[in-house]
DOFIZA-594056 format. One line per field, with one value per atom (N, C-alpha, C, O): residue in one letter; chain; atom name; x, y, z. Coordinates in steps of 0.05 Angstrom, whole numbers, m for minus. Atoms other than C-alpha are relative to their C-alpha. Layout:
<nodes>
fivex <- c(A | ...) .
ronu <- c(A | ...) .
vexgu <- c(CA | ...) .
east <- c(X | ...) .
north <- c(Y | ...) .
up <- c(Z | ...) .
</nodes>
This chain:
<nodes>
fivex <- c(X | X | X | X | X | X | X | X | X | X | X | X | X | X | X | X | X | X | X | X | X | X | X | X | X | X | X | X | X | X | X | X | X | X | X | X | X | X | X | X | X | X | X | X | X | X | X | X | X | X | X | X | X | X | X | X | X | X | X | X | X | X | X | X | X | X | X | X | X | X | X | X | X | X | X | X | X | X | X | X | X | X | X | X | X | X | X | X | X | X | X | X | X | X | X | X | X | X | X | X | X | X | X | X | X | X | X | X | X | X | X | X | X | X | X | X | X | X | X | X | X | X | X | X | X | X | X | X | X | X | X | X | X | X | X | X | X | X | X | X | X | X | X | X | X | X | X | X | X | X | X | X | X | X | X | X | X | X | X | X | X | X | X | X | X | X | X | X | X | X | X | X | X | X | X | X | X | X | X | X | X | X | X | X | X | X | X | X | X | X | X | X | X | X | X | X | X | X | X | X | X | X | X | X | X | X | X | X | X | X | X | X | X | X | X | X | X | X | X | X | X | X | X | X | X | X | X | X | X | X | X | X | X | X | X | X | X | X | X | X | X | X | X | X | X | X | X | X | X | X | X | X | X | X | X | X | X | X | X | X | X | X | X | X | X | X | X | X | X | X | X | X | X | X | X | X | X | X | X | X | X | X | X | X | X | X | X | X | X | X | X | X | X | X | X | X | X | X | X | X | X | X | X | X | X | X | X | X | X | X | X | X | X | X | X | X | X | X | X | X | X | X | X | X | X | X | X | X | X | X | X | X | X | X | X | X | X | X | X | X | X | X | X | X | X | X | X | X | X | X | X | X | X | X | X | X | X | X | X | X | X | X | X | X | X | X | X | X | X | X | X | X | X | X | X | X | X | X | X | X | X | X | X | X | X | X | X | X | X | X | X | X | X | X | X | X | X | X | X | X | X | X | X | X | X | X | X | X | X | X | X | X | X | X | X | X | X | X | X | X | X | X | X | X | X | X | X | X | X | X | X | X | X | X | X | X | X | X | X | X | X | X | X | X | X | X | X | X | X | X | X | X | X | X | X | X | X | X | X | X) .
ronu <- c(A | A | A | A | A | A | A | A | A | A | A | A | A | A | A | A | A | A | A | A | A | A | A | A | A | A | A | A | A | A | A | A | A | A | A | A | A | A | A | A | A | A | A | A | A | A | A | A | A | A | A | A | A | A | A | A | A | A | A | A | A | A | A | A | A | A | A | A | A | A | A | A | A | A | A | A | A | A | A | A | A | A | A | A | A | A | A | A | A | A | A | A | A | A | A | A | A | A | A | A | A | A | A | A | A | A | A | A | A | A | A | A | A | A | A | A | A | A | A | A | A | A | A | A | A | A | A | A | A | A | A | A | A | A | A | A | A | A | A | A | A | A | A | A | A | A | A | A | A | A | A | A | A | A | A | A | A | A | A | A | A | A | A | A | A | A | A | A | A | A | A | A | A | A | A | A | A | A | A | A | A | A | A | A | A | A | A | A | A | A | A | A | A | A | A | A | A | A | A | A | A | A | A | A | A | A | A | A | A | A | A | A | A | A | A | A | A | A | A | A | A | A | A | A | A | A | A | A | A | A | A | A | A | A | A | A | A | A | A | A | A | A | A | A | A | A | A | A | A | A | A | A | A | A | A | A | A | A | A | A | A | A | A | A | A | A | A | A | A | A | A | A | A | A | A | A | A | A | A | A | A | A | A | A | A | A | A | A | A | A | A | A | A | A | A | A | A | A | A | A | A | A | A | A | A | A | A | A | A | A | A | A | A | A | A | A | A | A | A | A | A | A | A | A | A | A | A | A | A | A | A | A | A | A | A | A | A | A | A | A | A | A | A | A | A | A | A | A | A | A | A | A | A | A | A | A | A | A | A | A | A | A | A | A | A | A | A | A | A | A | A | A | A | A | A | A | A | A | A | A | A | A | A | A | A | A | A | A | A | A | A | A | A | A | A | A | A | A | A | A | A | A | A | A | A | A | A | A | A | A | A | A | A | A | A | A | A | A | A | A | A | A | A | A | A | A | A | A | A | A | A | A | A | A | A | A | A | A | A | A | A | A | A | A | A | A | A | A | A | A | A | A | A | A | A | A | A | A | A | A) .
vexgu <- c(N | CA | C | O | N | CA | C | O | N | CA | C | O | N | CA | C | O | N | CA | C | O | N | CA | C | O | N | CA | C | O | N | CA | C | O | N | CA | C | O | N | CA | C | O | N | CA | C | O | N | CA | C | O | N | CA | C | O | N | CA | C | O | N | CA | C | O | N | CA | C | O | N | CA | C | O | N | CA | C | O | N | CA | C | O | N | CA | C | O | N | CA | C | O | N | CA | C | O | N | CA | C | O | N | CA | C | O | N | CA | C | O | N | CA | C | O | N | CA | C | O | N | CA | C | O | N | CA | C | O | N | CA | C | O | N | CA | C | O | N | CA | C | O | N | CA | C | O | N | CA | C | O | N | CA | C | O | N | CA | C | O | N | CA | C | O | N | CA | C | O | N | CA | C | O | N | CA | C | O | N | CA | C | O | N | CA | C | O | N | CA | C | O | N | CA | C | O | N | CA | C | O | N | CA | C | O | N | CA | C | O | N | CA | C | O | N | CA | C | O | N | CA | C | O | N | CA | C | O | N | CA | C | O | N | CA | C | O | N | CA | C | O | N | CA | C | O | N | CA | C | O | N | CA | C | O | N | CA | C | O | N | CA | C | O | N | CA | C | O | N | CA | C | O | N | CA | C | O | N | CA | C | O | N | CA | C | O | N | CA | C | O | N | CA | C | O | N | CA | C | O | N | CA | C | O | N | CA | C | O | N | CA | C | O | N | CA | C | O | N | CA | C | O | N | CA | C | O | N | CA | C | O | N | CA | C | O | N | CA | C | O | N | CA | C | O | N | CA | C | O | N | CA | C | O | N | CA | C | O | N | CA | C | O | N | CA | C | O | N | CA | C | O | N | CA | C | O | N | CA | C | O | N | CA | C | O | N | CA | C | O | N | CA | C | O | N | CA | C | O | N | CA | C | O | N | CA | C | O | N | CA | C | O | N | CA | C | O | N | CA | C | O | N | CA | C | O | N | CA | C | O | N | CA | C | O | N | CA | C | O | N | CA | C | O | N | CA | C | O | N | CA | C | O | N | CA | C | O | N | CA | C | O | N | CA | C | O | N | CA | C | O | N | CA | C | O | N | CA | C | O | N | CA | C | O | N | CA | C | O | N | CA | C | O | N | CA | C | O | N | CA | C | O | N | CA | C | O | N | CA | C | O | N | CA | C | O) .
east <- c(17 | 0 | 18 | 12 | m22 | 57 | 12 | 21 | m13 | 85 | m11 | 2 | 21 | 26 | m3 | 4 | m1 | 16 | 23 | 24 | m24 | 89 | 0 | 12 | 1 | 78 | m23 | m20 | 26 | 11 | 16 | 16 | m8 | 49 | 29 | 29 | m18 | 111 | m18 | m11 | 24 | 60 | m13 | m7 | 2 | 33 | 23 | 22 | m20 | 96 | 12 | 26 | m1 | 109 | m18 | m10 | 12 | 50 | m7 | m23 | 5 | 61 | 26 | 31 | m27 | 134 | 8 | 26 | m5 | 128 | m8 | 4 | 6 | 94 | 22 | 24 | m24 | 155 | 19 | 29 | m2 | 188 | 6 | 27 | 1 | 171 | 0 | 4 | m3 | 166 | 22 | 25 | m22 | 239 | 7 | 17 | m12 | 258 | m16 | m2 | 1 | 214 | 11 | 22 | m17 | 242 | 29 | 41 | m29 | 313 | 3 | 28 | 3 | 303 | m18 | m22 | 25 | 254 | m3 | m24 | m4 | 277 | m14 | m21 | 8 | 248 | m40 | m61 | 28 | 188 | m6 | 14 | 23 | 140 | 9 | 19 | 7 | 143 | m33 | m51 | 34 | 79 | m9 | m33 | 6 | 76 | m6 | m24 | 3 | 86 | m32 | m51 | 24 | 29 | m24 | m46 | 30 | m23 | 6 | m13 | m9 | 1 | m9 | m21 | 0 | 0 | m28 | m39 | 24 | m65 | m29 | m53 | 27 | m102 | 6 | m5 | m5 | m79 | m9 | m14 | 13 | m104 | m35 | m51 | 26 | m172 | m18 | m33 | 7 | m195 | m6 | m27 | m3 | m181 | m19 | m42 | 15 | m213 | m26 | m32 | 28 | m285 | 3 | m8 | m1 | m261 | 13 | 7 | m1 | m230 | m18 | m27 | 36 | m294 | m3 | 4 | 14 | m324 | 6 | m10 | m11 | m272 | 2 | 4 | m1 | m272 | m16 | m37 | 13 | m294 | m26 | m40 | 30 | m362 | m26 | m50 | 18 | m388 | 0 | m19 | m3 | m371 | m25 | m46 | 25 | m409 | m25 | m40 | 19 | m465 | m11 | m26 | 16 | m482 | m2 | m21 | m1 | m462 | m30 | m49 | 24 | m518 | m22 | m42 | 17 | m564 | m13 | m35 | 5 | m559 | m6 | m17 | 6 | m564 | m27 | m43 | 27 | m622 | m25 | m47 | 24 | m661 | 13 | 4 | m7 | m626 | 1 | m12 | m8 | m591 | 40 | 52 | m27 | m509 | 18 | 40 | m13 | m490 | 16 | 36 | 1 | m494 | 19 | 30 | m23 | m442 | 30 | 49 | m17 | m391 | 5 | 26 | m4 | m406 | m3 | m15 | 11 | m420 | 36 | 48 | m25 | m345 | 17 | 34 | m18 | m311 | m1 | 14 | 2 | m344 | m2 | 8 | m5 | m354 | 23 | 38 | m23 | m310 | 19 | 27 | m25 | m247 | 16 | 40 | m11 | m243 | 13 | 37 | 2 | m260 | 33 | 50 | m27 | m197 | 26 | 42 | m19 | m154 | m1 | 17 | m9 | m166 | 8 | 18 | m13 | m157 | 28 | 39 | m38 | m80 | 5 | 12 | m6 | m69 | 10 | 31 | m1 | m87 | 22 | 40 | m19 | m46 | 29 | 47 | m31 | 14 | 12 | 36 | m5 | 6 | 4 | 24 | m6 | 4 | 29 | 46 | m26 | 62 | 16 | 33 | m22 | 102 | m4 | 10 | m7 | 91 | 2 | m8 | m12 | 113 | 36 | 55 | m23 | 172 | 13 | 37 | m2 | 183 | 11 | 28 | m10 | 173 | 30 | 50 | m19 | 221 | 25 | 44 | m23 | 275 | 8 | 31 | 2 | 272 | 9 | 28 | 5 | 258 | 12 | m1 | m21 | 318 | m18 | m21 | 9 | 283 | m27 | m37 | 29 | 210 | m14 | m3 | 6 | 174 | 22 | 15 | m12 | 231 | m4 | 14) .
north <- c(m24 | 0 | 25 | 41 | m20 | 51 | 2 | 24 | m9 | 35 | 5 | 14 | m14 | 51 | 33 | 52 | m44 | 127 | 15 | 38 | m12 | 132 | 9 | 28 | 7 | 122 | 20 | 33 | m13 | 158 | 34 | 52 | m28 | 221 | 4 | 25 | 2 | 210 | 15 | 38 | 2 | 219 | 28 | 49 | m38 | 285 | 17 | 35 | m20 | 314 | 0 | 20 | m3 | 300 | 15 | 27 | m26 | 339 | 27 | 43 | m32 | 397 | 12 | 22 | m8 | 411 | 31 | 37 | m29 | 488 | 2 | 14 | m1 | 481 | m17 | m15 | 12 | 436 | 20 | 21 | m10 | 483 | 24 | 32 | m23 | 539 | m1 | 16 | 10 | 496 | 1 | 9 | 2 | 487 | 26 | 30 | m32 | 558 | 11 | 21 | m13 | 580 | m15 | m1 | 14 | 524 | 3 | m8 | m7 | 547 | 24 | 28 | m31 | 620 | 9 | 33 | m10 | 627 | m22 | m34 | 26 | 574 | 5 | m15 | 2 | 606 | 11 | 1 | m18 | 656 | 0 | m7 | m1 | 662 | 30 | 34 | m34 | 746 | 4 | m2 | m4 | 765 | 14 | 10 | 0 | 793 | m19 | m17 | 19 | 731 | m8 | m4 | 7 | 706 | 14 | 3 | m12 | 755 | m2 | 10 | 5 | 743 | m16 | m14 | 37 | 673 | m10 | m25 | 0 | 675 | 14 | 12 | m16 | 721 | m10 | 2 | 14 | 683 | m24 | m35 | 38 | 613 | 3 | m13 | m8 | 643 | m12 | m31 | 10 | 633 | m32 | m41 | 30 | 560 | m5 | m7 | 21 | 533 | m1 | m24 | 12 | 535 | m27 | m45 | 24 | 485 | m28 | m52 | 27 | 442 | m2 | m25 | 14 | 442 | m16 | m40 | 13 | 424 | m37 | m56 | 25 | 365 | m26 | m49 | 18 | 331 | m18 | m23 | 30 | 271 | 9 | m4 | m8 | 309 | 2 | m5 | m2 | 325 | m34 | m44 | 25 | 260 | m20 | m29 | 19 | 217 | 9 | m8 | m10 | 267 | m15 | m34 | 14 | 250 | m27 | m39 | 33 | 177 | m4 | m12 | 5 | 173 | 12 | m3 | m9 | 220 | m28 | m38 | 15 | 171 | m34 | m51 | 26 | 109 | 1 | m16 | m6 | 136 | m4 | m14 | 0 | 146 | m34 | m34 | 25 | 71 | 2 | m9 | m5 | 103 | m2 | 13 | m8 | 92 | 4 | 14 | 1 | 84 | 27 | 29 | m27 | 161 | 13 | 30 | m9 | 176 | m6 | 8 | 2 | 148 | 25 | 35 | m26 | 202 | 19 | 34 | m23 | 257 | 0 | 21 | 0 | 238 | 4 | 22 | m5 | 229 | 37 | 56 | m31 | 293 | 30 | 50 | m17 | 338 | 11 | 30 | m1 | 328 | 5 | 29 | 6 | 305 | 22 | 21 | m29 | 375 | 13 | 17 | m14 | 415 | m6 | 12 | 5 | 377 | 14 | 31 | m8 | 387 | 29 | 44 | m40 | 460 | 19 | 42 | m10 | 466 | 3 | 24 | 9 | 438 | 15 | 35 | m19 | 477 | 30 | 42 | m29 | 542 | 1 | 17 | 3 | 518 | 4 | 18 | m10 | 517 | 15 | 14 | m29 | 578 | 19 | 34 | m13 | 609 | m8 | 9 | 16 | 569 | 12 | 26 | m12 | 593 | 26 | 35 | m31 | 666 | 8 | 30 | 1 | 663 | m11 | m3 | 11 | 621 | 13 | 7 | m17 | 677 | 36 | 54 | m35 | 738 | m10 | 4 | m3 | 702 | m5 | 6 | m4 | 687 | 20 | 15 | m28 | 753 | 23 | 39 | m17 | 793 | m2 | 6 | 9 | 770 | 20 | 7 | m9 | 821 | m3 | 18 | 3 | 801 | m4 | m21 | 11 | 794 | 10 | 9 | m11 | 824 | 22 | 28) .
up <- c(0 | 0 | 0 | m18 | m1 | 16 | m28 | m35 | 22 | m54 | m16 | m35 | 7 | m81 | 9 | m5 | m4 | m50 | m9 | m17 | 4 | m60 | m38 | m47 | 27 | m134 | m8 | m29 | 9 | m137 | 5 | m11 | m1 | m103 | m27 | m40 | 18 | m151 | m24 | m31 | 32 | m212 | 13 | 1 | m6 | m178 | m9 | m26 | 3 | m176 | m25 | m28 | 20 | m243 | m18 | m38 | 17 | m269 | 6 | m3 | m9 | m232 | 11 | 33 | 1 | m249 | 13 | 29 | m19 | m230 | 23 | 41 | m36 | m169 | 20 | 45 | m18 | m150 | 1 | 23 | 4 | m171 | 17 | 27 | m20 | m135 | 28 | 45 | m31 | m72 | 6 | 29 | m7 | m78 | 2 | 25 | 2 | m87 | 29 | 46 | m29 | m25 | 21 | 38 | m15 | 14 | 0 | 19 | 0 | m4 | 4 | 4 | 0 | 4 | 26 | 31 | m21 | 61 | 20 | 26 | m20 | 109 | 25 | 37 | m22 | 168 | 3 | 11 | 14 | 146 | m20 | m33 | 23 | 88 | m1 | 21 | 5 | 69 | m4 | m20 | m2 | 85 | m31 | m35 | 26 | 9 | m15 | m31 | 19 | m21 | 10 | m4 | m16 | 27 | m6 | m4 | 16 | m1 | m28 | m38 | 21 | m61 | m16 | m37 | 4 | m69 | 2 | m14 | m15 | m27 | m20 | m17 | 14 | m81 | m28 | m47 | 27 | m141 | 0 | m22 | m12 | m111 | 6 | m5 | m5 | m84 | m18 | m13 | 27 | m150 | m5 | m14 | 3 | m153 | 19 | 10 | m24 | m89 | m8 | m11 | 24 | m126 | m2 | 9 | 16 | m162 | 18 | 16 | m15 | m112 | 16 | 20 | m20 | m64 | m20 | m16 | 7 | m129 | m9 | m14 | m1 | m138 | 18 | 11 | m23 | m72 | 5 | m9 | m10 | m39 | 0 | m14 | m9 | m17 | m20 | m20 | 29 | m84 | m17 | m29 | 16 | m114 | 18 | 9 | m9 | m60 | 8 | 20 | 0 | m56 | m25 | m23 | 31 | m140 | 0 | m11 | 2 | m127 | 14 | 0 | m9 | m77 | m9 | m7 | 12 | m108 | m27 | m28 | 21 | m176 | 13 | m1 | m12 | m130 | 7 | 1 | m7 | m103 | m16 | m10 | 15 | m160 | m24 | m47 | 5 | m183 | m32 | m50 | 25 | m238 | 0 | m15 | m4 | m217 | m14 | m9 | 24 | m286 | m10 | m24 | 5 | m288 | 9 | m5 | m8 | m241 | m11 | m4 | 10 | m279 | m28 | m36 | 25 | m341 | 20 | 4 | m15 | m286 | 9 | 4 | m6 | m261 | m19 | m17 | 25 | m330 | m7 | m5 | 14 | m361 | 14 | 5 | m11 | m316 | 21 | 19 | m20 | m251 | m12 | m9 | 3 | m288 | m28 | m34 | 6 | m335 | 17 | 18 | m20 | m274 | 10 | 16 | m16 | m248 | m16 | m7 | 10 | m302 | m9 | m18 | 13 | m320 | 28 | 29 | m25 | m239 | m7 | m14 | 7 | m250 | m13 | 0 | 20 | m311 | 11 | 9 | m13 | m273 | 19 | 16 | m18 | m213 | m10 | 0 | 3 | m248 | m20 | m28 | 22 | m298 | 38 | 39 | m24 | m215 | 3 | 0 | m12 | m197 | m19 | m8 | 14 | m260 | m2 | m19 | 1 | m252 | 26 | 29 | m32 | m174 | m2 | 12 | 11 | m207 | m12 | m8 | 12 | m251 | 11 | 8 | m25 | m196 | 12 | 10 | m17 | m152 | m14 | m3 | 6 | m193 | m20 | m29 | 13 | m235 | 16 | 11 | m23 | m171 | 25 | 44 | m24 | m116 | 29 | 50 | m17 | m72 | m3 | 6 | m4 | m78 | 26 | 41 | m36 | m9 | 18 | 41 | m16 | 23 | 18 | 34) .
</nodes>
């Protein structure tokens, strides 16, 4: 099971090369504190996103599942997951790391950014 998650997170971090990215760069630059700039920053560029992850999560998914079980249709949830959810997801990511590469961008452009 562990080499399973290990594998599942591997495969994250591979499609979200700038957000690693930029993890490393604040982790090597900002070892103790965050700059409260970056932090509104970061914070008002993401805002945006979280919509979309409520609408991604466990909650919504087994809400429709049971809804479609209910009315003893379950077949439904599988196109309700494909077509709708699993856009939603990927145009989340996308966004995530068009954020991630123009934070990637400020900070190594901008040596004094958040300072």
């Amino acid at each position: 099971m562990l080499n399973g998650y290990i594998g599942y997170t591997r495969n994250q971090e591979k499609l979200s090369p700038k957000l690693q990215k930029l993890l490393h760069i604040v982790k090597s630059r900002y070892k103790d504190e965050l700059p409260q700039q970056l932090m509104v920053d970061f914070r008002a560029r993401n805002k945006p996103l979280m919509k979309y992850t409520n609408i991604v999560q466990f909650n919504t998914r087994v809400i429709f599942l049971f809804v479609w079980l209910f009315i003893g249709q379950p077949w439904i949830y599988f196109f309700f997951d494909m077509f709708v959810l699993n856009p939603i997801l990927i145009y989340m990511c996308n966004r995530q790391e068009k954020v991630s590469g123009y934070f990637v961008d400020k900070l190594t452009n901008d040596p004094t950014y958040g300072e």
